[in-house]
mmCIF file of the C-alpha atoms, coordinates in Angstrom:
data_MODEL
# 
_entry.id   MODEL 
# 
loop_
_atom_site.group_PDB 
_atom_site.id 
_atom_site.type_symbol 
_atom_site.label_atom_id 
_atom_site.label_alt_id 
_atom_site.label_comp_id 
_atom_site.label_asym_id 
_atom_site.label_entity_id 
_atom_site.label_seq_id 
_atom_site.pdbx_PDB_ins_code 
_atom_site.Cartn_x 
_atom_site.Cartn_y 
_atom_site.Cartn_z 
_atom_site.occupancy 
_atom_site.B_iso_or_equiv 
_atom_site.pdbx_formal_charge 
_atom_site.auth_seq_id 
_atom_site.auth_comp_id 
_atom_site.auth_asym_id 
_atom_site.auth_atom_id 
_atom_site.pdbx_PDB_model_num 
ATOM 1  C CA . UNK A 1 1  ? 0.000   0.000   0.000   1.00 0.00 ? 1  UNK A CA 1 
ATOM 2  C CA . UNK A 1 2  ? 0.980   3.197   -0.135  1.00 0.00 ? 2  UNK A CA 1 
ATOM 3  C CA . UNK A 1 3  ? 1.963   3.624   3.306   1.00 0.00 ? 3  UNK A CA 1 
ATOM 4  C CA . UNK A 1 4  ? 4.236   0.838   2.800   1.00 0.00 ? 4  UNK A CA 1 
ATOM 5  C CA . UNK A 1 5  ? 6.119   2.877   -0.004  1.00 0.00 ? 5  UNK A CA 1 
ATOM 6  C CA . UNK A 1 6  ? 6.309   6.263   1.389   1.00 0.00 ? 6  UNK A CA 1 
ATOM 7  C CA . UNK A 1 7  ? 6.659   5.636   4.878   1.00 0.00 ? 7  UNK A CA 1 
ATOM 8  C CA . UNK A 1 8  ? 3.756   7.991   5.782   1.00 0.00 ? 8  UNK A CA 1 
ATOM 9  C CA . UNK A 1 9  ? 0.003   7.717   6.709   1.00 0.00 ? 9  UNK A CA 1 
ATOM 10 C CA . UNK A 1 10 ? -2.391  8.230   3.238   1.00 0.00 ? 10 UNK A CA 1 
ATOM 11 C CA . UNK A 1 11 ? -4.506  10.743  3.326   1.00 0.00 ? 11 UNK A CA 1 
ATOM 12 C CA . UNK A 1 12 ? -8.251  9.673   2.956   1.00 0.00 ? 12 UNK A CA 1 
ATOM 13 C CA . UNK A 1 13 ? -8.405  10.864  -0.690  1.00 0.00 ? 13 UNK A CA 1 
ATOM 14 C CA . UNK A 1 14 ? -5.421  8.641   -0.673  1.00 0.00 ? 14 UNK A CA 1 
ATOM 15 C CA . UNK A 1 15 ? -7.010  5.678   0.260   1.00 0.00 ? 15 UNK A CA 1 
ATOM 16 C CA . UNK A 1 16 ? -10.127 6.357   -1.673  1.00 0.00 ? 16 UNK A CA 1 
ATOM 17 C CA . UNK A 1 17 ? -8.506  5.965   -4.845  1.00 0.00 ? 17 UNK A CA 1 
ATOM 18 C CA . UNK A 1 18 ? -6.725  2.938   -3.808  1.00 0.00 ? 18 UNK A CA 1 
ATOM 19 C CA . UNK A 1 19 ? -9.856  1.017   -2.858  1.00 0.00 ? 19 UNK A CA 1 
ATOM 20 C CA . UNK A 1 20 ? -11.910 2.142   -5.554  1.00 0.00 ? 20 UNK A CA 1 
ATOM 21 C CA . UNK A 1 21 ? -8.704  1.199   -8.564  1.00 0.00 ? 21 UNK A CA 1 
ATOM 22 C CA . UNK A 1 22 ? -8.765  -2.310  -6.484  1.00 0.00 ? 22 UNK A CA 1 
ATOM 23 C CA . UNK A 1 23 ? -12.818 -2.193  -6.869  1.00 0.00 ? 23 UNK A CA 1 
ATOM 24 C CA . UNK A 1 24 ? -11.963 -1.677  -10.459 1.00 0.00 ? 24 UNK A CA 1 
ATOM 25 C CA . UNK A 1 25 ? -9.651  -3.886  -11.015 1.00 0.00 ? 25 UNK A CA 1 
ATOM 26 C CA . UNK A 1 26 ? -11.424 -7.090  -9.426  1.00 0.00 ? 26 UNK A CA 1 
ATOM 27 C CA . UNK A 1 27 ? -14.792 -6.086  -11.175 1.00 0.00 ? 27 UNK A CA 1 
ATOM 28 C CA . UNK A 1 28 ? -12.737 -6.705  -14.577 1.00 0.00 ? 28 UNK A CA 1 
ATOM 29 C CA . UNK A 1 29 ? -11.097 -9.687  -13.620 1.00 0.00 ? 29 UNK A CA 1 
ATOM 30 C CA . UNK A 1 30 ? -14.490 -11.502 -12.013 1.00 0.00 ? 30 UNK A CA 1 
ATOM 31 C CA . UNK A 1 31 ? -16.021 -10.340 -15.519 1.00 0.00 ? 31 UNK A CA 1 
ATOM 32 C CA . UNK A 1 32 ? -13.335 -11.431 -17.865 1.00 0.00 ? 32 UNK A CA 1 
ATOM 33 C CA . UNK A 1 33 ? -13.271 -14.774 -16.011 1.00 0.00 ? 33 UNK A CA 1 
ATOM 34 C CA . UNK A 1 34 ? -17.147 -14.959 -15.987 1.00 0.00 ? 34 UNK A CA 1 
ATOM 35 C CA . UNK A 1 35 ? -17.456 -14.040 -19.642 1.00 0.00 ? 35 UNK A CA 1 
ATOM 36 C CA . UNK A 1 36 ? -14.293 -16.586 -20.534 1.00 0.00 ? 36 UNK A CA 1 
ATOM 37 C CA . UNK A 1 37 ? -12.089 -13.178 -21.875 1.00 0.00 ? 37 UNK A CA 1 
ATOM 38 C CA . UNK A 1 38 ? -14.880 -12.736 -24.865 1.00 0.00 ? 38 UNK A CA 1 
ATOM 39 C CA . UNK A 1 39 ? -13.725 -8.945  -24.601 1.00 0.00 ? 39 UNK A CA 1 
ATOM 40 C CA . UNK A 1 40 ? -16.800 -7.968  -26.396 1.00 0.00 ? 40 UNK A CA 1 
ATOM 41 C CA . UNK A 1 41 ? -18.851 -9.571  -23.789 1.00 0.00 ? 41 UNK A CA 1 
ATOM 42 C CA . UNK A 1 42 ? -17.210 -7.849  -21.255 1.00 0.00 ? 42 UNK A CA 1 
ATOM 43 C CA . UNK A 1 43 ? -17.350 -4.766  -23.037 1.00 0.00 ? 43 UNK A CA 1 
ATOM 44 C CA . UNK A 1 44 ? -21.368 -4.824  -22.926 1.00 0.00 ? 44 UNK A CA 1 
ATOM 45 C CA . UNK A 1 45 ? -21.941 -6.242  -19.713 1.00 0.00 ? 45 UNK A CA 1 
ATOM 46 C CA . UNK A 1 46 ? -19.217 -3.355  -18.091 1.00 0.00 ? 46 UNK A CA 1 
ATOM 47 C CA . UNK A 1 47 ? -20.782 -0.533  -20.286 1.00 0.00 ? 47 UNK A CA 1 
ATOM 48 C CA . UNK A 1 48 ? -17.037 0.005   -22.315 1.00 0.00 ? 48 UNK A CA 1 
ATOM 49 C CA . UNK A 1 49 ? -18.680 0.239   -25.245 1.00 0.00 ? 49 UNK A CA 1 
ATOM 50 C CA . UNK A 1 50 ? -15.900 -1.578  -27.205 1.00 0.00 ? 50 UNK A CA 1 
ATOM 51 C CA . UNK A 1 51 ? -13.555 -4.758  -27.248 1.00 0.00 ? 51 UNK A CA 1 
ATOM 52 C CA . UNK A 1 52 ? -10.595 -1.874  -27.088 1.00 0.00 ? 52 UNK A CA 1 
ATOM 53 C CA . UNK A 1 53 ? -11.546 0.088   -24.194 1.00 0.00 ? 53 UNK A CA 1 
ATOM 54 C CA . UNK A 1 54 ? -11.523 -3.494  -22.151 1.00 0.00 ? 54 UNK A CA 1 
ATOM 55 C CA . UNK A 1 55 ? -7.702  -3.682  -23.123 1.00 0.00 ? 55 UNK A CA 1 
ATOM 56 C CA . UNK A 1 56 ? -7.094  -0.420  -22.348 1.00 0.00 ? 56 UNK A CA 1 
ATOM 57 C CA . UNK A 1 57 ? -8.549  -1.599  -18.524 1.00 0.00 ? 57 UNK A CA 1 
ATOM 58 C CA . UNK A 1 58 ? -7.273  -4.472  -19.002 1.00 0.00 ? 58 UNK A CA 1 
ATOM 59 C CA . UNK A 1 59 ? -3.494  -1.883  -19.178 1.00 0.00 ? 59 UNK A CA 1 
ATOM 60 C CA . UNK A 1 60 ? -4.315  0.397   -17.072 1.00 0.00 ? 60 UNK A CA 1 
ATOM 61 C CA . UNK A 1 61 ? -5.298  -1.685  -13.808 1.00 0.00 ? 61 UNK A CA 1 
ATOM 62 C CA . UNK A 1 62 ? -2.540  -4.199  -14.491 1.00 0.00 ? 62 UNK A CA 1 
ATOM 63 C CA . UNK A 1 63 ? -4.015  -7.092  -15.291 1.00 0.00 ? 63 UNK A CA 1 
ATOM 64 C CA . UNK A 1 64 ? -1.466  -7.497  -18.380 1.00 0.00 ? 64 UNK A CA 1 
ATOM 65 C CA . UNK A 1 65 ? 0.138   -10.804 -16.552 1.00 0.00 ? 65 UNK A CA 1 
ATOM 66 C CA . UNK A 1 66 ? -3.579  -12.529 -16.257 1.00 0.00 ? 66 UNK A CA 1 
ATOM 67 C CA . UNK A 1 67 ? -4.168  -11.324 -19.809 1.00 0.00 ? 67 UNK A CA 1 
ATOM 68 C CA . UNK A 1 68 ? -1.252  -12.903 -20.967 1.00 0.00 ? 68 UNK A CA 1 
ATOM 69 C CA . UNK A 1 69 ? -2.065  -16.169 -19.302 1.00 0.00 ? 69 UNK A CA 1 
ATOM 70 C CA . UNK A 1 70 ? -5.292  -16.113 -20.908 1.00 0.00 ? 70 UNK A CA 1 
ATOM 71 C CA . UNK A 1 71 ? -3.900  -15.787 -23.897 1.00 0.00 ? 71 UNK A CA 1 
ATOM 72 C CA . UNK A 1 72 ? -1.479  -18.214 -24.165 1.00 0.00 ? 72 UNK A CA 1 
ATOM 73 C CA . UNK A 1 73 ? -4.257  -20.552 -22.629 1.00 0.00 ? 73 UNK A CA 1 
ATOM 74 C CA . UNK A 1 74 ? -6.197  -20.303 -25.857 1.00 0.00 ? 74 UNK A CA 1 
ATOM 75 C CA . UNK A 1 75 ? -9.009  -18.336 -24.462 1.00 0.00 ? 75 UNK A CA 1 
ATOM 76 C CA . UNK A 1 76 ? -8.752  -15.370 -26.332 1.00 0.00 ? 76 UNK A CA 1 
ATOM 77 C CA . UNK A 1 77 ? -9.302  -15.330 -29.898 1.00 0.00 ? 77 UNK A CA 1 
ATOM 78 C CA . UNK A 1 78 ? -9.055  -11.846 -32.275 1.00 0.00 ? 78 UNK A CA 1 
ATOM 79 C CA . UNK A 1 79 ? -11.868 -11.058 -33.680 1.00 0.00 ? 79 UNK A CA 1 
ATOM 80 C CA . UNK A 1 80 ? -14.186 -13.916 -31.964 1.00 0.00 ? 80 UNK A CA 1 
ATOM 81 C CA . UNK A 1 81 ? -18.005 -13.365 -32.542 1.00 0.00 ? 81 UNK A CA 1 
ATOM 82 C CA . UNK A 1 82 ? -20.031 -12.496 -29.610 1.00 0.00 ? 82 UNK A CA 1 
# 
């Protein structure tokens, strides 16, 4: 946590951004997982409109390792019908 990092207490904004990027994250990752990494899918059910903003989440709230996993596992295909 940040704490951890800087030695000092985080302030309550702080802490509110953590939680809610953590919120954020796990949300993805429960719906990628739900919706076997059909991007698409994930796309509607999250309201991301597109296959691209999902891997730009996907970037963003580090979930690049579990991507690649995915990936190598065979369960995500470019360009897969929804």
């Amino acid at each position: 946590m940040l704490s951890e990092m800087t030695g000092k207490k985080p302030t309550l904004a702080q802490v509110g951004r953590i939680a809610a990027r953590e919120a954020q994250r796990n949300a993805l990752l429960t719906e990628l997982e739900t919706q076997n990494w059909n991007l698409s899918a994930v796309a509607r059910e999250l309201g991301l409109v597109a296959a691209g903003n999902v891997l730009r989440a996907i970037k963003s709230l580090g979930l690049d390792k579990e991507y690649d996993r995915a990936k190598a596992a065979g369960k995500i295909h470019p360009g897969r019908p929804t």
